[in-house]
N, C-alpha and C positions, 0 to 999 in steps of 0.2 A: 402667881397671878390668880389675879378671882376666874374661878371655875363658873360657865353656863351648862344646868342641870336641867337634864328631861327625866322622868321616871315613868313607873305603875302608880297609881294614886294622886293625890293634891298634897302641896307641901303645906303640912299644918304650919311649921314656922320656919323662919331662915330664908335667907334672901336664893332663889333660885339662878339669879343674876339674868335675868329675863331683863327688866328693866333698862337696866347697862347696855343689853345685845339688841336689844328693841329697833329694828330697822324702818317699824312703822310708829312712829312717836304719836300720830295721831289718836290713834287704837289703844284704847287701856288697857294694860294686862290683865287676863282672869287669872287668879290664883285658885279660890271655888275652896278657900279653906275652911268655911263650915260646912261643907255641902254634906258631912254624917253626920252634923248635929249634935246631942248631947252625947253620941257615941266617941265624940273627936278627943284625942289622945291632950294631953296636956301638950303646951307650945312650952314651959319652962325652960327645957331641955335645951333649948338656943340661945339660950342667953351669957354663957361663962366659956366664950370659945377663948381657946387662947391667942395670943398677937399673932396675925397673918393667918390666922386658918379662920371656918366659919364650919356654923353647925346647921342640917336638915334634916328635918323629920318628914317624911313620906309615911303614908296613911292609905290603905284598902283597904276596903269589905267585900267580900265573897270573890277571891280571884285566888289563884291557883299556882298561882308563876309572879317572881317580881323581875324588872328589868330597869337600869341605870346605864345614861351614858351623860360622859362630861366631858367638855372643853373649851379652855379661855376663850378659841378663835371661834366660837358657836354662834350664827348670826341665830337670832328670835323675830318671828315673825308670829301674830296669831289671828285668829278666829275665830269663828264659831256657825255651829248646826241644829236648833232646835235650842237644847239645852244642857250641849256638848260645848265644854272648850276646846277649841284645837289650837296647839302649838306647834310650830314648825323650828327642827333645829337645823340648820347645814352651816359650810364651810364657807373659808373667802373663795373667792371665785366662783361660786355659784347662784351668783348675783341672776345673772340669766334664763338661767333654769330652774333654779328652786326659788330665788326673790321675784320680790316685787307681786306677791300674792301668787304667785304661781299654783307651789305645793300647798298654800293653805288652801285655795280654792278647789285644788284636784282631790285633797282630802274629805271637804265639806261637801265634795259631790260623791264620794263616795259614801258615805256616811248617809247623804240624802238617799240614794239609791237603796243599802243595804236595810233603810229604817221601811221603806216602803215594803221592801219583798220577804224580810223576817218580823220586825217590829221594831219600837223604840229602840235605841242601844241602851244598854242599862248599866253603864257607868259615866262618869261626872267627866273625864275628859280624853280625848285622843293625842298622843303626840307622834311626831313623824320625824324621826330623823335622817338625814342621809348618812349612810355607812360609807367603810372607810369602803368594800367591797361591794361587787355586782350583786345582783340577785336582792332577798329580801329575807328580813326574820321578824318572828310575832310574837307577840307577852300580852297580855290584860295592858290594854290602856296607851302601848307603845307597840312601835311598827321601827322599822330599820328599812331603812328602802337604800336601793345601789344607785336610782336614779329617779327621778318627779316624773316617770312614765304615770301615765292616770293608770291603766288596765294593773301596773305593778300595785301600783298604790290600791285600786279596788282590789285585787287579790290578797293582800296583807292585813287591810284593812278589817277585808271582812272572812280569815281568820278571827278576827277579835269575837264574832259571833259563831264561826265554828271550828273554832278549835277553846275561843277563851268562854266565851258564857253559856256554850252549849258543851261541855267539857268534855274532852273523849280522849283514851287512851291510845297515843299516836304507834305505840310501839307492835299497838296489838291488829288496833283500827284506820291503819294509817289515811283511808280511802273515806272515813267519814270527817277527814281534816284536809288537807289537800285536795281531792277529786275533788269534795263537796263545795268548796271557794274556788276552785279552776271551774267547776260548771256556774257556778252565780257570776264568777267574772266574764265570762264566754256567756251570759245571756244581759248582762249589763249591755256590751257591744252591739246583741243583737238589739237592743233599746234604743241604743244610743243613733243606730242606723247604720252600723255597719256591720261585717260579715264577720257572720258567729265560727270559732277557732272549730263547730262539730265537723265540717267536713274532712277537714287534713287530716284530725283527731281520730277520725272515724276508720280512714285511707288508710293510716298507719299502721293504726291496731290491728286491723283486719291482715296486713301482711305477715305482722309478727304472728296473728292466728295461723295463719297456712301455714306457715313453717314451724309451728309448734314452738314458739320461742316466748306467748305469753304464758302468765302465770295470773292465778286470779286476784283480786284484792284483798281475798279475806285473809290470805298468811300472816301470820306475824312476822316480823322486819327480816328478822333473823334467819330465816327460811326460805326465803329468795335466793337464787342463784347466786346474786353479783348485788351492787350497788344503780346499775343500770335496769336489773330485772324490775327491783322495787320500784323504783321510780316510771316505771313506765306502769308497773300495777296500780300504783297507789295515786298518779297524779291523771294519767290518758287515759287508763281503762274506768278507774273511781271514779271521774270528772263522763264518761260516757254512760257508766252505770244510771248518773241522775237523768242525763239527756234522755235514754229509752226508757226512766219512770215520767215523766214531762212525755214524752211520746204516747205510752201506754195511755196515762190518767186526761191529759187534758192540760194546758195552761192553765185553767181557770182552776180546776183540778189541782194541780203542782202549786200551787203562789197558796192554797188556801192547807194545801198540805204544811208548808213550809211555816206560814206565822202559826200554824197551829202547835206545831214541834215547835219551835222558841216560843210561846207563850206556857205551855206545860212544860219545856226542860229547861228554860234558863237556869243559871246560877248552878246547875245540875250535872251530875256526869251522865252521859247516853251511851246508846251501844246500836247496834243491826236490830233488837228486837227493839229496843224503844221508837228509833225510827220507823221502820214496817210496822209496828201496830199505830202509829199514826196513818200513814200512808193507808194504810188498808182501809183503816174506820172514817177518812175523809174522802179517799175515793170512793168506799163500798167495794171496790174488787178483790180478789185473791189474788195478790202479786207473789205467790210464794214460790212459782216458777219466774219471774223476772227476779228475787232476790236471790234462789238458788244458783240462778245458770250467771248470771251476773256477776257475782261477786265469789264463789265457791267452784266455778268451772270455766272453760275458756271453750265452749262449744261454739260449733260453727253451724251459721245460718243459713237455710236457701231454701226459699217457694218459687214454686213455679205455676205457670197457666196449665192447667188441665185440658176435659173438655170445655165448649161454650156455646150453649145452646140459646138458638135468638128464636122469638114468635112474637105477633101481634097480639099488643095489650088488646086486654075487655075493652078500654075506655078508646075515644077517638083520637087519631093521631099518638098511639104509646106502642113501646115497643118493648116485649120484657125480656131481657138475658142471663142467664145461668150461668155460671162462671163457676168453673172445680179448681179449690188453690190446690194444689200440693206440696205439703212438706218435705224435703229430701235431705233434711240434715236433722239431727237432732234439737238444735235453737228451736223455741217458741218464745214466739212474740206476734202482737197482733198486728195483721196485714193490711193495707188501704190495699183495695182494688176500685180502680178506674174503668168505668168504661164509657170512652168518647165515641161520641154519637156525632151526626152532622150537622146540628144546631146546638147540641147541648151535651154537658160531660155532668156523669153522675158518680158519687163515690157512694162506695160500702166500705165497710169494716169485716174483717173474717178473724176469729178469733184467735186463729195461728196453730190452736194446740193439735188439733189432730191430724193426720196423714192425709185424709185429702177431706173437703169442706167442702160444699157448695155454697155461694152466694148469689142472690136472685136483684136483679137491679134493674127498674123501669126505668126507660128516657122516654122524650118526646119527640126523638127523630131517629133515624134507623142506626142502630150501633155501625160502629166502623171496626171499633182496633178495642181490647181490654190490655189493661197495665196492671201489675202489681208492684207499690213500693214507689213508685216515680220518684218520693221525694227523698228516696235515700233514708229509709229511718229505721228498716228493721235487721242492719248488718247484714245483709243480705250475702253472701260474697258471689254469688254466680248470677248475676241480669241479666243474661243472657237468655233465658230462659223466661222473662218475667212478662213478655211480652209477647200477643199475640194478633196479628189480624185477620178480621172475617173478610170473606172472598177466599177465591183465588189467592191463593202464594206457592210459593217453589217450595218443594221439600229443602230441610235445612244443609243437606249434603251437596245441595248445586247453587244454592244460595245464602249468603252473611244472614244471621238473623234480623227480624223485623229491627227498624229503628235505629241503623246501621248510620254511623257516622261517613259519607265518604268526603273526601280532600284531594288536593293538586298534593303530591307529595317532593318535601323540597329538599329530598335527598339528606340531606342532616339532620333532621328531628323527623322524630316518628309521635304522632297523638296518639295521647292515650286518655281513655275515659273509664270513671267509677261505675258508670250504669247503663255503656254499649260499650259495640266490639267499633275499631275506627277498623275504615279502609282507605291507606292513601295510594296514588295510582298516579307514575309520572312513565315519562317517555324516556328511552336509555338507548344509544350509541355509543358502538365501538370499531376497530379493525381489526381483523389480520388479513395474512398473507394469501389465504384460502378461500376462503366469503367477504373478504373485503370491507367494505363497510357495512354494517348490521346493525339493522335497528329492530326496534322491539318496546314494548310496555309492561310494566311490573307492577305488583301491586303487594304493598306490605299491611299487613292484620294488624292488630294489637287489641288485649282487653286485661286492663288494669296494669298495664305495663310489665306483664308475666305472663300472661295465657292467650293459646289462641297469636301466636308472634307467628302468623305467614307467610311465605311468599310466595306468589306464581308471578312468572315468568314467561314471555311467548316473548321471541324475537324470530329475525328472518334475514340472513346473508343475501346482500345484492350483487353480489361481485364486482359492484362497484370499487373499482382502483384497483384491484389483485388480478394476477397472471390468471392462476387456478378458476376464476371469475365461481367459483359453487354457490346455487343456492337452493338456499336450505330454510325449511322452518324446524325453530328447538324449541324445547320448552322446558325448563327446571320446576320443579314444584317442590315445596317443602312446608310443613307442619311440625309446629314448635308445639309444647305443652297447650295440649287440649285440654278442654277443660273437665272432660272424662276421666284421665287420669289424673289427678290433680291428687298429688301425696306431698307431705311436706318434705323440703328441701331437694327434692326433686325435678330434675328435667329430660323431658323425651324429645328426642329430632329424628324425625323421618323425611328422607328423599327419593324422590324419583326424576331422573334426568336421563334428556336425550339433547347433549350440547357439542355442538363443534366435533364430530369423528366420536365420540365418546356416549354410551348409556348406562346405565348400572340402577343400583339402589343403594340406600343405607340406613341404618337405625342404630341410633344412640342413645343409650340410658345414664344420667350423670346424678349423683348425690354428692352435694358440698353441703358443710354444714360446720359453722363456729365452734369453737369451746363454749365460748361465754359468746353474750353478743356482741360486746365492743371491743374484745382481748380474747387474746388465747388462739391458740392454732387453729387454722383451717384446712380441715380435712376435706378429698373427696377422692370419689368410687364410680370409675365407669365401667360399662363395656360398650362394644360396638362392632356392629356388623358392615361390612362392604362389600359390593358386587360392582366392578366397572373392567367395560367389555370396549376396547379399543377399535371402531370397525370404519373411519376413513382417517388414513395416513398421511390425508393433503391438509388437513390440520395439524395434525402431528408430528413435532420436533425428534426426528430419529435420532438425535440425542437421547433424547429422557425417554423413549418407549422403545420396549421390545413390541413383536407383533404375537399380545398374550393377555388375553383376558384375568382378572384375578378376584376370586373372594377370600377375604381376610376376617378374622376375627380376632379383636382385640380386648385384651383388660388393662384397663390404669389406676392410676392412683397418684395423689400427690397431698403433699402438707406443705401450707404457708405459713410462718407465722416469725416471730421478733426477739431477739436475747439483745439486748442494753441497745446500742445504736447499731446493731444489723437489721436489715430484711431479708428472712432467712425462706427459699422453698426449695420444694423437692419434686420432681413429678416422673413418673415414671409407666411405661406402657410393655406389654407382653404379650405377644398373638402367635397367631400362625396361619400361611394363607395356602391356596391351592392355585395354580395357573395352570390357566390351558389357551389354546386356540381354536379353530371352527373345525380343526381335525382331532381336536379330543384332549383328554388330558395329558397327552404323552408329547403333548407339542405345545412349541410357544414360540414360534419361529427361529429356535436353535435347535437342532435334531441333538436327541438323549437328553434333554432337562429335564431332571426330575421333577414333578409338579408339586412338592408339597415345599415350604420354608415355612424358616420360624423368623419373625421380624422383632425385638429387642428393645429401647429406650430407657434412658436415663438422664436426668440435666437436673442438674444442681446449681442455685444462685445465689449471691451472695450481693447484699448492698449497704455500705455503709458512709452518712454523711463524715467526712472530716476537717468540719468547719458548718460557718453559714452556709458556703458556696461551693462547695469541693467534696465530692461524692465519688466511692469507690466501688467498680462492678467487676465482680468475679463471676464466672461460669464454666461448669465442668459439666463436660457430654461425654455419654458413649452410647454408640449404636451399632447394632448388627443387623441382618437383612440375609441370613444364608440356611442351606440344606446340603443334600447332598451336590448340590451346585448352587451357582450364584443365582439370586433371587431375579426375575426379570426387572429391567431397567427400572421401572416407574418404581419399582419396589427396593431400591437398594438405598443405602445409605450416603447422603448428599455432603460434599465437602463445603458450599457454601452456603446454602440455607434451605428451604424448603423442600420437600420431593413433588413431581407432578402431579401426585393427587390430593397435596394436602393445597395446590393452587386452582383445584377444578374450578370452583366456583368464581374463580375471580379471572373475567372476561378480560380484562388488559393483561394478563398473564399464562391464559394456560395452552394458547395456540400460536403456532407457528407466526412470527411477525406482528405480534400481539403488541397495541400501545407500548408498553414497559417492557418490554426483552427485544425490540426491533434492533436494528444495525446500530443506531444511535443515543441507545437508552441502555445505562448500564445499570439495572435496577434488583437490589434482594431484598426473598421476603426470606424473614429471619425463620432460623430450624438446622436440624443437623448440625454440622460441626460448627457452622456462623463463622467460616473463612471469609472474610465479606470480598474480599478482593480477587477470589478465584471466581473461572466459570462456574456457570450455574448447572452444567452440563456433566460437569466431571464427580464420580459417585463409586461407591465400592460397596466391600461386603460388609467390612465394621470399621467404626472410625474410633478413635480418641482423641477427645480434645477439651484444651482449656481456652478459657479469652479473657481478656483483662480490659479494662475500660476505668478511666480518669477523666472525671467532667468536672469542669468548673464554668459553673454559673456568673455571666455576666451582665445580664439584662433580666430583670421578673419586674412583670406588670399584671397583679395577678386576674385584675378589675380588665383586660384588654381582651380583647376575641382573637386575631387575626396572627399577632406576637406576643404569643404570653408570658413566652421566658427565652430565651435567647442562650445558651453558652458554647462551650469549646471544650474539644475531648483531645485525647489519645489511648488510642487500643493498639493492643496486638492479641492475633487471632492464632493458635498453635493449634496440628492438628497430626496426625500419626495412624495410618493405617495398618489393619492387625489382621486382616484376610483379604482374600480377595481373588480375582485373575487379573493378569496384565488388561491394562486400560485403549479403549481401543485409541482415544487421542494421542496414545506415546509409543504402543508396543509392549508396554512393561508396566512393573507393578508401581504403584507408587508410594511410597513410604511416608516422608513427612512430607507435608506443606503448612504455610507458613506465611504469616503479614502481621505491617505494622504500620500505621500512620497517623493523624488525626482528620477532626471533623467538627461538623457543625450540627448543632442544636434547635432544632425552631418547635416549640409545642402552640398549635392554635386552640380556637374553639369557636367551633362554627355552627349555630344552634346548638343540640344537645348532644353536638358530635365532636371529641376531642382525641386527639391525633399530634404526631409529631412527622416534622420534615426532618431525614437526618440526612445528611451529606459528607460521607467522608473520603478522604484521597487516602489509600492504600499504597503511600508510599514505596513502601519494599514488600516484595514478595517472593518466597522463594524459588519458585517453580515460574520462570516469568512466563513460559509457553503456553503455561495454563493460568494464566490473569484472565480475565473474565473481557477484558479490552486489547489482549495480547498483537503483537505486530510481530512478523521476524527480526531476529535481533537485536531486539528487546533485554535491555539487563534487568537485575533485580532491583535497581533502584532507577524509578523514572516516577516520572508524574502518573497516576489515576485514579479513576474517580469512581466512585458508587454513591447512589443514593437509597432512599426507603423510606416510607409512612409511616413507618413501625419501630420504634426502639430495638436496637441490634439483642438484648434480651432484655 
């Protein structure tokens, strides 16, 4: 079948079968086969084809790259820009989205765009065709688009000016080919009227900075970590590098930098020095610290507000302010400082380089508040800091910084901002048996969805509906990664609580941290400290507490990571703690307990799909909890999931008649041996155990909130204790226990908070005295039930 041809060049001779695919008969085809004039190749060469084939000759000048694509089924459509041909090739069925002028015209507006912001294009035609694949690829003259996206099409497009007639070495310079057309197309939008891709662009980069996981642009290909490292250098950091020279110089600045580089490099290969010695001689500045830290390092930014000194101008009605930026990171780049006034806002400029600067800014009404950065432009990563107001304000240790976002918070999504810290702030009830109904108001932090993650807490038991009727005020406090400490892949949690019978502290230090950034195993490293001092018993389930204060210290570690179709981890913890009571360390309300234990963990997971819908979960625990005697209660090792201190925080759980553990809620949070079907009460010195779990998926709606996926399990849960003393629920030691039942499946997503409902009947179990819903005379095999938020592991 006769072949429809796109190439690089114009066809001197030969029918390109354009005519035949011609879907707009009105529109004469350009061929544009003199357009090199007496340089054009002879057409002879097409005339002696032999039967059923045909012959083409394609013809460029000054291009670098050729590209060819042919097929009978190629509808043609064409165009033109100035004094550009444009042809469009697709497929049947894309009558819709690439016909009917669609792709020629998304093309001819790119071309109009890219002629305005570098210069003429400087070859004779454009073609576009749609590939068989997503995404997009570029040659001299020809473009490959996955789809008649415009923002695709400007991006490929205008390659053809920087990668094809401004020619640059992609393997070396990947970031003056990619970044430099991801920023032209990201400021087309901003033209066009809508929102330029530098925010997200900007959001991102800056995370992979904090955690030390960028790499700069200038490497060559082959020197990046992964295939992800690159692309994140060469296309977000490259494409951001142009935005902070556009930021630095000016608009007017950048557009005259820009035709000024494609008027002297066309047809030419460039580099980092061809480009900067434009830049420099059109801006007039020394950008040799924005090309250095840009492209050659991956430094981090941050100014903050100094001092700020106000007085009345010379002149009537003026006010003049002093403003000290300081620099606190190594990045420079220049600063807008703001300072609004009460009739009028005045900006300055600070040059960024030095350590601390002053700038001097008249208004004409009395200053109010100074900003640095408002608009988000000089990578800034800590705003916190950028902002200052005159007056009266609270020192920053009893109050959120100036400029403070607050919200109704709606319990499932938490706000987070680039350039404040949010605080949202909702109302929280709960019960137990002891304080009864307890209400209270919380208030969670957030800044940049990492730092600065708060909460305080104040509630107060009414003893409303409980026997014990207590009341009490508590309060929890906790401080996530400030932004003091701020080291990559790093997180700090510190608390302090006085909740329900219980007060303590705690501090934990955690390092996770990739292989690679999209693969490879994940490693991390903690320790952690704990003090919680047991001091009213009318909240307290004399199940799960002895009458014994404890501080522990702990180390962990764990690796996640994948071999063919497993999801393989490991996590494991090792401490030792001290208990005592108000009589000292020789007491913990059993007389002779020795105070000191050492506390143990291990758990190992196994997940692997076997099928679309049918997934298999393995888990292996062992824990121990012992010294020279058994470790106090809260501290020993749990046959069905959790122990009571790892449920402190969680008020429908950790007190006596508590929402989720009352008479008629049979509820585990998953830990320890994860017998799901035993009490939650029942615990030793070391356990072993495995559990097995078989899900099969019946329902995924992945587009759904409420039911995202629906299916149906069966587990058995095996478990074997290996020390211990006789238990006080039996008299005696207890060796294995043991279940097996199925369950149900429900994973939601409720704002930015995703969760599962599991429900399962614990069919059989061995030990029935100890079911977690036990009755007298109960056999191993009856009806019961458990539920959980939490995937069993």
């Amino acid at each position: 079948r006769d072949q429809v041809v796109g190439a690089t060049g114009v066809p001197v001779c030969g029918d390109p079968g354009w005519e035949r695919a011609n879907r707009n008969p009105g529109r004469p085809v350009e061929y544009r086969r003199d357009y090199y004039g007496a340089g054009t190749p002879s057409a002879d060469v097409c005339t002696d084809a032999a039967p059923g084939r045909k012959r083409l000759r394609w013809y460029a000048e000054r291009v670098h790259h050729f590209a060819l694509s042919l097929s009978p089924e190629y509808r043609y459509e064409g165009g033109r820009f100035e004094d550009v041909a444009v042809h469009v090739l697709y497929s049947p069925g894309d009558e819709s989205t690439w016909g009917n002028g669609v792709a020629v015209e998304r093309t001819e507006r790119a071309l109009a765009w890219l002629d305005q912001l570098f210069g003429p294009f400087g070859w004779p035609q454009m073609t576009n065709v749609h590939r068989i694949e997503g995404g997009g690829t570029e040659f001299p003259m020809v473009v490959m688009d996955g789809s008649a996206d415009q923002g695709l099409i400007v991006h490929e497009v205008g390659h053809n000016y920087t990668m094809g007639l401004l020619a640059n070495n992609e393997w070396r310079e990947g970031w003056l080919d990619e970044g430099f057309t991801s920023f032209q197309t990201s400021w087309f939008w901003e033209a066009m009227g809508r929102p330029s891709s530098y925010a997200a662009n900007e959001a991102q980069t800056l995370m992979l900075d904090l955690d030390d996981w960028s790499e700069p642009p200038s490497l060559r290909a082959e020197e990046y970590r992964d295939f992800t490292s690159y692309n994140t250098a060469i296309y977000s950091r490259g494409e951001l590098f142009f935005h902070q020279l556009r930021y630095t110089v000016g608009d007017a600045a950048m557009h005259r930098i820009l035709r000024t580089f494609y008027q002297r490099w066309k047809y030419k290969h460039v580099d980092e020095a061809a480009f900067r010695a434009v830049a420099e001689e059109v801006s007039g500045q020394d950008l040799s610290a924005l090309f250095a830290q840009w492209l050659h390092t991956t430094e981090l930014y941050d100014y903050a507000v100094g001092k700020v000194e106000t007085k009345r101008g010379t002149g009537e009605n003026t006010w003049v302010t002093r403003v000290e930026v300081l620099r606190k990171a190594p990045g420079r780049i220049p600063v807008e400082v703001f300072v609004i006034a009460e009739a009028d806002t005045v900006v300055a400029r600070a040059n960024g380089l030095g350590e601390r600067e002053w700038v001097t800014v008249e208004t004409r009404s009395s200053p109010r508040e100074v900003l640095l950065d408002p608009r988000v432009r000089t990578h800034d990563w800590n705003m916190l800091n950028n902002r200052k107001r005159l007056g009266f304000s609270l020192p920053r240790s009893l109050a959120p910084p100036p400029g403070t976002d607050f919200y109704l918070h709606r319990y499932f999504s938490t706000r987070s901002a680039r350039d404040r810290m949010t605080v949202g702030v909702h109302p929280t009830l709960w019960y137990n048996d002891a304080g009864g109904v307890t209400l209270g108001v919380r208030s969670r932090d957030d800044y940049l969805g990492r730092f600065e993650q708060n909460v305080a807490l104040l509630s107060r038991s009414t003893g409303w509906g409980a026997d014990d009727g207590v009341e009490h005020f508590d309060v929890f406090l906790r401080a996530r990664n400030p932004v003091f400490l701020r080291a990559p892949n790093v997180s700090q949690t510190f608390e302090a609580f006085k909740v329900e019978g219980r007060f303590g502290l705690s501090a934990r230090l955690e390092r996770s941290r990739r292989e690679h950034l999209t693969f490879g195993p994940t490693w991390s490293q903690g320790i952690a400290l704990e003090w919680v001092h047991p001091d009213d018993f009318r909240y307290l389930d004399r199940g799960l507490y002895d009458d014994a204060g404890t501080v522990e210290a702990q180390l962990t570690s764990g690796v996640a990571t994948s071999s063919g179709r497993w999801q393989l981890g490991l996590r494991t913890s090792l401490g030792g703690g001290l208990a005592y009571n108000s009589d000292g360390l020789a007491a913990s309300g059993r007389p002779g307990l020795d105070p000191f234990y050492f506390r143990g963990q291990l758990e190992a997971t196994a997940r692997r799909d076997l099928g679309s819908q049918l997934a298999l979960g393995v888990r292996v625990y062992a824990g121990l909890a012992s010294g020279h005697d058994d470790a106090p209660k809260q501290r020993q090792i749990y046959f069905q999931g959790a122990d009571p201190l790892e449920q402190l925080t969680n008020p429908f759980l950790r007190s006596r008649g508590a929402l989720l553990v009352g008479n008629d809620f049979n509820y585990q949070q998953p830990g320890g041996a994860g017998v799901r079907g035993i009490s939650s009460r029942v615990s030793t010195a070391a356990i072993v155990a495995l559990n097995f779990e078989l899900e099969q998926t019946v329902v995924t709606r992945p587009e759904a909130g409420l039911f995202n996926r629906i299916g149906i399990a069966a587990f058995t849960d095996l478990s074997h204790d290996i020390g211990g003393s006789a238990q006080p629920l039996l008299g005696e030691r207890i060796r294995f226990l043991g279940d097996a039942g199925i369950g149900l499946r429900v994973e939601h997503r409720i704002g930015d908070t995703h969760f599962m409902t599991r429900f399962d009947l614990p069919l059989y179990v061995s030990r029935p005295e100890l079911a977690q819903d036990q009755a007298p005379g109960d056999d191993e095999v009856r009806f019961r039930w458990v539920f959980s938020f939490e995937p069993a592991f």
